[in-house]
C-alpha positions as CSV (number, residue, x, y, z in Angstrom):
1,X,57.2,-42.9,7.2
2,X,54.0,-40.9,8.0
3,X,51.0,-39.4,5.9
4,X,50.3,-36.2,7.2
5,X,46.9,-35.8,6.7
6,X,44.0,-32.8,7.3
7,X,41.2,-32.9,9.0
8,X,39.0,-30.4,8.4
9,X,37.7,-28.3,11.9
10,X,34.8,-26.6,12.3
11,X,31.3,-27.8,11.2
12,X,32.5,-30.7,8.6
13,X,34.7,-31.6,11.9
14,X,32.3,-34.0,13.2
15,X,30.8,-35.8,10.2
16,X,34.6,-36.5,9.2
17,X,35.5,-38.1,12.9
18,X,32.8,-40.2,12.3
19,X,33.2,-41.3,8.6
20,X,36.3,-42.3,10.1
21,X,35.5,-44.3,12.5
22,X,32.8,-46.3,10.8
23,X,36.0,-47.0,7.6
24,X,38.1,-48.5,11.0
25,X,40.1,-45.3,12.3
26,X,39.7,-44.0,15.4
27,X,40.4,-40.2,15.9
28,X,40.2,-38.9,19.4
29,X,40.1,-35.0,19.3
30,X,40.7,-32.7,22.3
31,X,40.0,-29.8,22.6
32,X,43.1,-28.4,23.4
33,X,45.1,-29.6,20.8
34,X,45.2,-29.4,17.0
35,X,47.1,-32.6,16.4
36,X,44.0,-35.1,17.1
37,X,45.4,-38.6,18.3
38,X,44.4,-41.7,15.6
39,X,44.9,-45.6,15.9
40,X,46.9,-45.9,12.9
41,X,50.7,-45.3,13.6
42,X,51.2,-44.7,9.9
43,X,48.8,-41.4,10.2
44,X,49.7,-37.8,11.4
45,X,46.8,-35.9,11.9
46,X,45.9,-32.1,12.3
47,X,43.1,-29.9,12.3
48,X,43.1,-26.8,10.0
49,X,40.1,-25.1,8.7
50,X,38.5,-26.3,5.5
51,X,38.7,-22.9,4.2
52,X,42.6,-23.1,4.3
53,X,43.0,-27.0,3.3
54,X,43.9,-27.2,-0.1
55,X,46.5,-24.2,0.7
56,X,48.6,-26.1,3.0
57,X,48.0,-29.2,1.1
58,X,49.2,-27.6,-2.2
59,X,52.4,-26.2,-0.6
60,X,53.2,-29.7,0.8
61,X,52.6,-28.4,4.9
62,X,50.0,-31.5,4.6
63,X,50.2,-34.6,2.6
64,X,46.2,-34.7,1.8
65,X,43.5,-33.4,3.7
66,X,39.9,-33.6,3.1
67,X,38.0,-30.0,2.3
68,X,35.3,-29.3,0.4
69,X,35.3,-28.4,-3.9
70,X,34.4,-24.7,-3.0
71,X,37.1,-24.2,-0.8
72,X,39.5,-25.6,-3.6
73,X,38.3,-23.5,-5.9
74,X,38.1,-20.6,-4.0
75,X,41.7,-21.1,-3.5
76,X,42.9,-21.8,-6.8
77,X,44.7,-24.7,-5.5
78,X,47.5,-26.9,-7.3
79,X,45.9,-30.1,-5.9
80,X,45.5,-33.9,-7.1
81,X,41.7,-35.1,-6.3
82,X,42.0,-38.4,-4.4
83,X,38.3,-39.0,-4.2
84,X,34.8,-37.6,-4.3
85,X,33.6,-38.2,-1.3
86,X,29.9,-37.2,-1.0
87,X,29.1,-36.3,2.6
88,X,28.3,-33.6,4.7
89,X,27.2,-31.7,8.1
90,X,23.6,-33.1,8.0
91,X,22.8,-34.7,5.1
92,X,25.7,-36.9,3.7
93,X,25.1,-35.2,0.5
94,X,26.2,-32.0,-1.5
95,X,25.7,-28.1,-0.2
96,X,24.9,-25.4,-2.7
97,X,26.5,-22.2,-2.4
98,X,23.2,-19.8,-3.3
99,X,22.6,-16.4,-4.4
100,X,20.1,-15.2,-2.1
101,X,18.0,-11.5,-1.3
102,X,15.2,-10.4,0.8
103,X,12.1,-11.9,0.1
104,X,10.8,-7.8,0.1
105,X,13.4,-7.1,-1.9
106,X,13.1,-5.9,-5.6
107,X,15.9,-8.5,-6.7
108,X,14.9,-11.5,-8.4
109,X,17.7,-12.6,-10.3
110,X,21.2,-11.8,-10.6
111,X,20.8,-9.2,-13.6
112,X,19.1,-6.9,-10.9
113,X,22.2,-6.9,-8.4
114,X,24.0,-4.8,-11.3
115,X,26.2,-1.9,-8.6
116,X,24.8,-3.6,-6.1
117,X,26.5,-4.9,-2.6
118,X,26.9,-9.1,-2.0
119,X,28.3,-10.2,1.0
120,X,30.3,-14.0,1.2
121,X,32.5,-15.7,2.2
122,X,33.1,-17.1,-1.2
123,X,34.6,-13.8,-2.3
124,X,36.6,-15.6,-5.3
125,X,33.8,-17.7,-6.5
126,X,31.5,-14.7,-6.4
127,X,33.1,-12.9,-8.5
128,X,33.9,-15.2,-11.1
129,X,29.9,-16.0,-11.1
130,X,29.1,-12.4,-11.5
131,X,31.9,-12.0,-14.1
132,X,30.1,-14.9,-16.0
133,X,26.6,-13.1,-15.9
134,X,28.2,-9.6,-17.0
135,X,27.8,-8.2,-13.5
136,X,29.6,-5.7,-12.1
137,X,29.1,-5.6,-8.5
138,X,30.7,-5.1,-4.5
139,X,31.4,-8.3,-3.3
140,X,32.4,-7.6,0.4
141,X,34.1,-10.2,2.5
142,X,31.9,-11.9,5.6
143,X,33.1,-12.9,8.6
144,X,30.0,-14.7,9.8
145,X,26.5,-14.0,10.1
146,X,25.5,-13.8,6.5
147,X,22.2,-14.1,6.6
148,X,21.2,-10.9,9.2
149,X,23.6,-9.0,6.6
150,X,20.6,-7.6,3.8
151,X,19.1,-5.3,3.6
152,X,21.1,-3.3,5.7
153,X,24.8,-4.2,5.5
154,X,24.4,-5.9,2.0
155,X,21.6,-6.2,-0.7
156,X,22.0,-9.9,-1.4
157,X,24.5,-12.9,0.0
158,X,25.9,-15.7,-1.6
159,X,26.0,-18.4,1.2
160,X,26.2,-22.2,1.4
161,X,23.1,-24.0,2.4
162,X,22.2,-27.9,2.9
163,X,18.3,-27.4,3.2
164,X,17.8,-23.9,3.2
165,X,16.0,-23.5,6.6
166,X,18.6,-20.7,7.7
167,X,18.1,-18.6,4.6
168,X,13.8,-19.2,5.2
169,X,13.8,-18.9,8.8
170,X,15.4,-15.1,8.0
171,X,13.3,-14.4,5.2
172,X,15.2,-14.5,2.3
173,X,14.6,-16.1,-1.0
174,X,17.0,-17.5,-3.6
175,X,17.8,-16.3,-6.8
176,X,20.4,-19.0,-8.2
177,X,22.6,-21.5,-7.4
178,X,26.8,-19.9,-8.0
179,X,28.3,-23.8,-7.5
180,X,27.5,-27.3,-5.9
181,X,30.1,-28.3,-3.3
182,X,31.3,-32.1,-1.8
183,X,33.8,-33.0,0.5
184,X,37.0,-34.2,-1.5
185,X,40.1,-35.9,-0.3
186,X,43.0,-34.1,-1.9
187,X,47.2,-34.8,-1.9
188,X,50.0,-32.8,-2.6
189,X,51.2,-33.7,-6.1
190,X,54.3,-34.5,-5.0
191,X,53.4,-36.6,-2.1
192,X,50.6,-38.2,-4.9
193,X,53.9,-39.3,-6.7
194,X,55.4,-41.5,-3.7
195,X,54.8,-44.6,-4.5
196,X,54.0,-45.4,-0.7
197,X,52.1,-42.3,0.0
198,X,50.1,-42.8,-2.7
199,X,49.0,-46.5,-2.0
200,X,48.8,-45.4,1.7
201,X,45.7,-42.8,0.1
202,X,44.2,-45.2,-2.1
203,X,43.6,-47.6,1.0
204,X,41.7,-44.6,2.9
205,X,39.7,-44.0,0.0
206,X,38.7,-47.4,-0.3
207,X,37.8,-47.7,3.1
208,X,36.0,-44.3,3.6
209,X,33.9,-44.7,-0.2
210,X,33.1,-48.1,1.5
211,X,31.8,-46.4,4.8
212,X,30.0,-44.0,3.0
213,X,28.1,-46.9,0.2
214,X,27.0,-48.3,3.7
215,X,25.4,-45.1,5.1
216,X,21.5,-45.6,5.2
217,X,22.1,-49.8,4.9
218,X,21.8,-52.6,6.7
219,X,21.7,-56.3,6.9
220,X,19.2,-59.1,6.8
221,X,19.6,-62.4,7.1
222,X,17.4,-65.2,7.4
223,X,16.6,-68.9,7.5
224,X,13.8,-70.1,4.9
225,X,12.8,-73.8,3.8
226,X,13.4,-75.0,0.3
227,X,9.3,-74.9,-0.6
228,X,9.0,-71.1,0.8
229,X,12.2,-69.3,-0.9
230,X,10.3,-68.4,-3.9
231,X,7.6,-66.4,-1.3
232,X,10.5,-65.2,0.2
233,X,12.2,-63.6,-2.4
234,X,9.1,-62.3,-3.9
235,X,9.2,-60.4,-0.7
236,X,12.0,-58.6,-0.9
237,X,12.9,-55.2,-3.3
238,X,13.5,-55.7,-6.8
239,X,16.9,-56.0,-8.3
240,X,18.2,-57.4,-4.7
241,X,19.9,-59.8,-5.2
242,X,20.8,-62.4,-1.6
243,X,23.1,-64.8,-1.2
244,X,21.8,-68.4,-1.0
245,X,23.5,-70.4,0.4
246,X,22.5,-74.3,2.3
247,X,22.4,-75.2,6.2
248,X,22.9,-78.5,7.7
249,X,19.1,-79.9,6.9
250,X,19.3,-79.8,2.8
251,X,15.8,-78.6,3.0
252,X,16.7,-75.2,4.5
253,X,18.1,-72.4,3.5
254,X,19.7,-69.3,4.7
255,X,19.7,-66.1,2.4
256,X,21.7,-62.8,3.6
257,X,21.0,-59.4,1.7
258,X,21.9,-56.0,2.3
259,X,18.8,-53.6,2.1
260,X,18.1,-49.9,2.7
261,X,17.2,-49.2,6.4
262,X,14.2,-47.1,5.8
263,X,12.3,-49.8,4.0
264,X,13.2,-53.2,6.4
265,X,10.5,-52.2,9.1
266,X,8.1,-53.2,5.9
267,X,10.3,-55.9,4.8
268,X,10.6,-58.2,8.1
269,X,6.4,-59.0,8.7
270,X,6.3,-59.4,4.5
271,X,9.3,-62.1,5.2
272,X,7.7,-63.8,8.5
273,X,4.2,-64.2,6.4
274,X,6.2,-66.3,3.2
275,X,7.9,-68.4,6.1
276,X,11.2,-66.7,6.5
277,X,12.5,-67.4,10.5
278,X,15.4,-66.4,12.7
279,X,15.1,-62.7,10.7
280,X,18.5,-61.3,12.2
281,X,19.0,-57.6,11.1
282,X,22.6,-56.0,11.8
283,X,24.6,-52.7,10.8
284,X,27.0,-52.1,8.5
285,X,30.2,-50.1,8.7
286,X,31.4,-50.6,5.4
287,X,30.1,-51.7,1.8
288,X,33.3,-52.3,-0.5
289,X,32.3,-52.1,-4.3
């Protein structure tokens, strides 16, 4: 038996290979085929666009596949969430899809787009967030290029933005947020219901939540004597807590922590100065809760 499972091409493409490999599958991807090869003989994969994930994986095409919460909603799609799995192109965090308008524009919020033209390619979404407001506007389909769209083709957008550089860098301002979006790993319901399918899942979402709880970490460990432990744990971040444990000599010890990667290059001379030595620092693939 095989899990056919989604992965999603185009600009989330990447960031998913490599979540993958750092939760222990290796996905090789060529360019001239959508069936990308992967070291687990247990795993089917394909690439479909996240924009048409959920579809396929609601009409059992796909068994799971991992797509982002606009793109299921967008869809209206009959899907079992697997996981939340907070990642994405740049950031490893959520995207906003944004109301946005020239910043010469007269529009300032979405009460001023009343008859108005919105280009997206959230059409569904769109309207529903309009609807909500008591908005009646055009919301026209876009293939692409969103943001040269106003003033000319459109009067405002609705586009999905991690920092919001693109939407600056072509001068337009936002009005609201319409939805927050993640990456989610999603099964057919029926597939959800096979008992090996289903266990199959719940071991990828334990590995990949664990690859993702390691993102940003790292190791330390170190060798310390019994007198200067107390200096040594003084010196590292609150609420860490290491494990202890004793070396050969009985007056040393060697303690091993897992701390965030932006803060060790502070860490390491504050731990040589209270007589910490043989400071190893290593990566981490995964961190399983």
């Amino acid at each position: 038996m095989k899990l056919k499972l989604g992965i999603p091409k185009g600009s989330l493409e990447t960031a998913t290979v490599d979540l993958f490999r750092r939760a222990g599958f290796n996905i090789t991807v060529s360019s001239r085929s959508y069936f990308p090869a992967i070291d687990d003989p247990e795993i089917e994969c394909m690439l479909i666009r996240a924009q048409e994930m959920a579809r396929y994986v609601e009409d059992g095409v796909l068994d799971a596949g991992l797509t982002g919460l606009d793109w299921v909603a967008e869809n209206d799609a009959d899907v079992h969430k697997v996981a939340d799995l907070i990642y994405a192109k740049q950031s490893f965090g959520k995207v906003r899809w944004v109301l946005a308008a020239p910043e010469s524009s007269p529009f300032h919020s979405v009460k001023d787009l009343e008859g108005k033209i919105i280009a997206t390619e959230l059409v569904g979404a769109t309207k529903k967030y309009l609807a909500s407001h008591g908005v009646t506007a055009k919301v026209e389909f876009s293939w692409g290029a969103t943001e040269v769209k106003p003033p000319v083709l459109a009067d405002a957008i609705v586009e999905v933005t991690e920092t919001g550089s693109s939407l600056r860098a072509n001068k337009l301002r936002i009005l609201d947020v319409v939805m927050e979006s993640n990456t989610q790993l999603v099964a057919n319901k029926v597939s959800w219901e096979d008992e090996w399918k289903r266990h199959k899942l719940e071991d990828i979402r334990m590995l990949l939540e664990g690859a993702i709880n390691a993102l940003g970490k790292v190791g330390l460990m170190l060798n310390v004597s019994k007198d200067n432990l107390p200096a040594v744990l003084a010196a590292l971040p609150a609420l860490k807590k290491p494990t202890i444990s004793h070396l050969s000599d009985d007056e040393w010890l060697a303690v091993n922590t897992i701390l965030d990667e932006s803060t060790v290059r502070n860490i390491i001379p504050r731990l040589k100065k209270a007589g910490a030595q043989g400071i190893v620092e290593y990566p981490l693939n995964k961190i399983v809760m």
